[in-house]
C-alpha positions as CSV (number, residue, x, y, z in Angstrom):
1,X,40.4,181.3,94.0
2,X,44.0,179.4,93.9
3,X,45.0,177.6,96.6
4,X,48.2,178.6,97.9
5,X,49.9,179.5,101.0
6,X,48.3,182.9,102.6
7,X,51.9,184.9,102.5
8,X,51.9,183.9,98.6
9,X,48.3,184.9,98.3
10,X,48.8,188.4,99.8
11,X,52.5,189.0,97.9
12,X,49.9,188.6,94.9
13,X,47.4,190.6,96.2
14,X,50.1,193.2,96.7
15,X,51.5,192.7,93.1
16,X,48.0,193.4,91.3
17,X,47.1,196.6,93.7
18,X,50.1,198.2,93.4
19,X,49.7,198.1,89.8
20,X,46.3,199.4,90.1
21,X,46.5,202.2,92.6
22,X,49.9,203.0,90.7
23,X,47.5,203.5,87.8
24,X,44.9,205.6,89.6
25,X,47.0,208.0,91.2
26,X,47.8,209.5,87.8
27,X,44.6,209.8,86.6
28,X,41.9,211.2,89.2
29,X,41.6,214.1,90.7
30,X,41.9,213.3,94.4
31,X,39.8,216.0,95.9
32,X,36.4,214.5,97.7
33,X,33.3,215.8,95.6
34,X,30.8,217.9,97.8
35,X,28.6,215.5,96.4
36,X,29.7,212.6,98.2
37,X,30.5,214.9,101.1
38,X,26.7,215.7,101.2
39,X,25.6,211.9,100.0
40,X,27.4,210.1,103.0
41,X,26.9,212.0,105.8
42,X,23.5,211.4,106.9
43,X,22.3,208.3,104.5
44,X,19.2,207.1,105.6
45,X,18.4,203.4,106.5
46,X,16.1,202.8,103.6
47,X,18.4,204.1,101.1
48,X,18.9,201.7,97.9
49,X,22.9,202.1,97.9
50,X,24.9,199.8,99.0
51,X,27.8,202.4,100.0
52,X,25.2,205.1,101.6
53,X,23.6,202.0,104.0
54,X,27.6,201.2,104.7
55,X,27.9,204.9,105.9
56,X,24.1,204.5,107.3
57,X,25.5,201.4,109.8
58,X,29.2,203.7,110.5
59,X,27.3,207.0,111.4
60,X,27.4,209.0,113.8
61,X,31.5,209.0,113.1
62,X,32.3,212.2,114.9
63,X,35.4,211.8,116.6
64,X,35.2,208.0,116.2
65,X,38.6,206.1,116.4
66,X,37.9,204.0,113.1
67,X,40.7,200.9,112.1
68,X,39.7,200.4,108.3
69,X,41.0,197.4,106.3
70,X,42.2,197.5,103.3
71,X,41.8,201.2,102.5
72,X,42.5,201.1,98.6
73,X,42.3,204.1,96.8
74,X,41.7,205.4,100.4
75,X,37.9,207.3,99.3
76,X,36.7,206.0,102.7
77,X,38.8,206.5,104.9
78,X,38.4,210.7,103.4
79,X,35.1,210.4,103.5
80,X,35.2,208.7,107.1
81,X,37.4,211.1,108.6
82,X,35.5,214.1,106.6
83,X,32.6,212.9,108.7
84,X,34.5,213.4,112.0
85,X,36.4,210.3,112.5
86,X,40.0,209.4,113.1
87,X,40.7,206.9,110.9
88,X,43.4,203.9,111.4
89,X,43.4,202.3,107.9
90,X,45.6,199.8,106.2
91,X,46.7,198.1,103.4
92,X,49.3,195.5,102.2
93,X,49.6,197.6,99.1
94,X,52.1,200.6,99.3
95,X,50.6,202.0,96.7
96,X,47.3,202.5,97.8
97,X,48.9,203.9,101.4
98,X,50.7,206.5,99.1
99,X,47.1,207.1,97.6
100,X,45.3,207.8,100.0
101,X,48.5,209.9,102.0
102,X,48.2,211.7,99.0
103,X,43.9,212.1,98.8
104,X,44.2,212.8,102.8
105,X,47.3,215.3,102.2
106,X,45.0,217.0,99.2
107,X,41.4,217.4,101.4
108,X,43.3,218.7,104.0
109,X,42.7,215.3,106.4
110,X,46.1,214.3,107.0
111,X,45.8,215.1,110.7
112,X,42.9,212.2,110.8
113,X,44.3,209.8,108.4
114,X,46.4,207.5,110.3
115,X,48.1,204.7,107.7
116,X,50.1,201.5,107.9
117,X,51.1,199.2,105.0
118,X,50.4,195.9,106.6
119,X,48.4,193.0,105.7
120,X,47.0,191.6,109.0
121,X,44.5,192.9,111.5
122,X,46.5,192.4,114.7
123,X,49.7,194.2,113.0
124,X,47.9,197.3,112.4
125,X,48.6,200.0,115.1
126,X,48.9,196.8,117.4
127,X,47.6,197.3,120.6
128,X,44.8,200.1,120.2
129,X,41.5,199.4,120.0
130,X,39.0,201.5,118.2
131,X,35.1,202.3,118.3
132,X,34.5,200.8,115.0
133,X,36.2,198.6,112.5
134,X,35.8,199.1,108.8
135,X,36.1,197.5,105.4
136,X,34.3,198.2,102.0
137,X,34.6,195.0,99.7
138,X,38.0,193.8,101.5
139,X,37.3,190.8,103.8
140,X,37.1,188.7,100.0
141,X,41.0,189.5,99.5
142,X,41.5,187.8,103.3
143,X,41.5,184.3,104.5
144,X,38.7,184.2,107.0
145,X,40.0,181.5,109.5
146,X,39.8,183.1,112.8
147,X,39.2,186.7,111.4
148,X,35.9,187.2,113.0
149,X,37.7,186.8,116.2
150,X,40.6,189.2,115.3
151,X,38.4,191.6,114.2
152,X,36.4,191.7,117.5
153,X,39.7,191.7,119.7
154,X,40.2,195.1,117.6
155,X,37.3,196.5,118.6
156,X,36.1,198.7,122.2
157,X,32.9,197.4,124.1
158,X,30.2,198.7,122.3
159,X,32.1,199.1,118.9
160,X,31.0,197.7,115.5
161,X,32.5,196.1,112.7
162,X,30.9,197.0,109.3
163,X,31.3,195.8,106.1
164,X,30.2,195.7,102.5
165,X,30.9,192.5,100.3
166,X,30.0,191.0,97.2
167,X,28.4,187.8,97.5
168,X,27.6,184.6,95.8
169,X,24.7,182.2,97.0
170,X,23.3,181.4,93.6
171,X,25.7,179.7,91.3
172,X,22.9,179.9,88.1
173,X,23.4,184.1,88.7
174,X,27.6,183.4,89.3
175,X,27.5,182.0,86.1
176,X,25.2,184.6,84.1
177,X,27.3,187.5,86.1
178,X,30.7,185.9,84.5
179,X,29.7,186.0,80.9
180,X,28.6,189.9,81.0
181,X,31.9,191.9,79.4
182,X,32.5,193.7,82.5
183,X,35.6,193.0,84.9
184,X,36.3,195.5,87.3
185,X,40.3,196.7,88.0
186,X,39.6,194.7,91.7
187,X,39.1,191.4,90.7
188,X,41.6,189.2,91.8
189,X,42.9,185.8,90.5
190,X,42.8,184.9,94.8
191,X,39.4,186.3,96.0
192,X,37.0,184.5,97.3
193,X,33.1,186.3,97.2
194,X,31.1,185.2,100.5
195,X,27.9,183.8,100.6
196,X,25.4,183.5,103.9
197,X,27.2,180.6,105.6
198,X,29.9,182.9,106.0
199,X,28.9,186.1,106.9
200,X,27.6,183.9,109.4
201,X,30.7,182.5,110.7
202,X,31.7,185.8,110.7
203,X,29.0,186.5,112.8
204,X,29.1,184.4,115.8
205,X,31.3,186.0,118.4
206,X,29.4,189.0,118.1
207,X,26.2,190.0,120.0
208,X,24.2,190.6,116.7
209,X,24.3,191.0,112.8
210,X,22.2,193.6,110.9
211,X,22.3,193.1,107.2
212,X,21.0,194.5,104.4
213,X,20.8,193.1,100.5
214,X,21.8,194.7,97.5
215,X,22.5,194.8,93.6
216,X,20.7,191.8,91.8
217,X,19.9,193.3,88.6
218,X,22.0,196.7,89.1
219,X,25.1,194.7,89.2
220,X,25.3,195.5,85.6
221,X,25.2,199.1,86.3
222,X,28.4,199.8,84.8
223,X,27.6,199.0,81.3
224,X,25.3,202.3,80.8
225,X,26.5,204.4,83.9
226,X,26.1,207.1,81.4
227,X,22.6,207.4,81.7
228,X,22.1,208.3,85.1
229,X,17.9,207.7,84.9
230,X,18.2,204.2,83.8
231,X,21.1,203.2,86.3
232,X,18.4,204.8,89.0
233,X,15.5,203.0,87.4
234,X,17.5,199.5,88.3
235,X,18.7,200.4,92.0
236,X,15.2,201.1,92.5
237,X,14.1,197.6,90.8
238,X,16.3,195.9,93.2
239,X,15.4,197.9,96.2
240,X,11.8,196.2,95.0
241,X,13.1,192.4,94.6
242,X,15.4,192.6,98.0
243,X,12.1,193.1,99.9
244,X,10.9,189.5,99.0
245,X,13.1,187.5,101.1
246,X,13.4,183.8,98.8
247,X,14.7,186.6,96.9
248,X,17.8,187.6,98.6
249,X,19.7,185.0,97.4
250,X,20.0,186.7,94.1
251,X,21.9,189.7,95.8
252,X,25.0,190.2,94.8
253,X,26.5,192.9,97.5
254,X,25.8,192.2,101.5
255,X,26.5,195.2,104.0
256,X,26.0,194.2,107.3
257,X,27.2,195.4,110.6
258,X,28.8,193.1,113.6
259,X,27.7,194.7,117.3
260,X,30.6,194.1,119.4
């Protein structure tokens, strides 16, 4: 990450993801897939996704005000408000709030897709609170000084924050990870991964964390996501290793969920 001052950081941040979502926009087809309609709506707790435990720690969402940050190519917040919720999401990008107008508009969600280009917690739809706060690999964009706090002064008694992030507490696997010829589109020269001494930080104004591991050896997934048995054969590997706790430290995605 470069250190810089945290309105140059997110005018970069802006830069690179309206680029990207720019990008996206022309090529996908915007329409939720009944697939994932079916996939996220009733995950279970054991699942060995990542993105289906996220949904696991979010459900039940029917009729759930939900503040997302950093919607991005706004798949969530469709899926979210496909579910039932009414979803408050934002983005300093303007690109990805014309995205996901756009998905909303084209799955017929408008009426529960609320957006605001923004790039702090407490300027989106200031003053409401909401039943849950959401944000699927955002909080490593965002400087985390006082966020915990913001986050939970967002939130209703009773609500939850949940989140999915990729994390680094091994720098041996760091290093292995950076020499594989894979970079996704959402790498940024200013994020930050988190490790466990922050997710705990991020922790302590709330009553409890629940976190799961994820994606040691499946990281790599990507490389051969054409063939959809051996991409299963390595979730289910590291559904295996995440079960031995000296383990976990090899994980490289942690979705845990902040009771309020």
């Amino acid at each position: 990450m470069i250190e810089t001052s945290p309105e140059t950081r997110l005018a970069r941040e802006r830069e690179h993801f309206d680029r990207v979502y720019a990008e996206e926009e022309k090529s996908e087809d915007l329409r939720l897939t009944d697939a994932d309609k079916r996939r996220y709506a009733n995950p279970p707790a054991d699942t060995i996704f990542s993105k289906e435990y996220y949904f696991h720690l979010l459900s039940p969402l029917k009729e759930k005000r939900i503040l997302e940050i950093a919607c991005g190519n706004g798949v969530d917040a469709c899926l979210a408000a496909h579910l039932g919720a009414h979803v408050f999401a934002y983005d300093v990008s303007p690109a990805a709030i014309d995205l996901t107008r756009k998905r909303a508009e084209q799955n017929g969600l408008a009426d529960r897709v609320h957006l605001q280009v923004c790039g702090e917690i407490e300027q989106a739809f200031a003053g409401e609170q909401f039943d849950a706060v959401m944000g699927f690999a955002a909080l490593h964009h965002l400087n985390l000084n006082g966020l915990a706090d913001r986050i939970r002064g967002r939130l209703k008694p009773g609500g939850v924050a949940v989140f999915a992030e990729p994390v680094v507490n091994s720098k041996t696997l760091d290093f292995v990870r950076r020499m594989i010829p894979y970079r996704p589109v959402e790498i940024t020269e200013d994020e930050q991964p988190l490790n466990d001494r922050a997710i705990m930080e991020l922790a302590k104004p709330f009553s409890r964390i629940r976190r799961r591991e994820f994606e040691c050896v499946s990281r790599v997934y990507p490389l051969f996501a054409r063939y959809s048995k051996l991409v299963s054969a390595v979730f289910w590997i590291d559904s295996w290793l995440m079960r031995v706790k000296p383990l976990r430290r090899f994980a490289s995605v942690v979705v845990f969920a902040l009771d309020n």
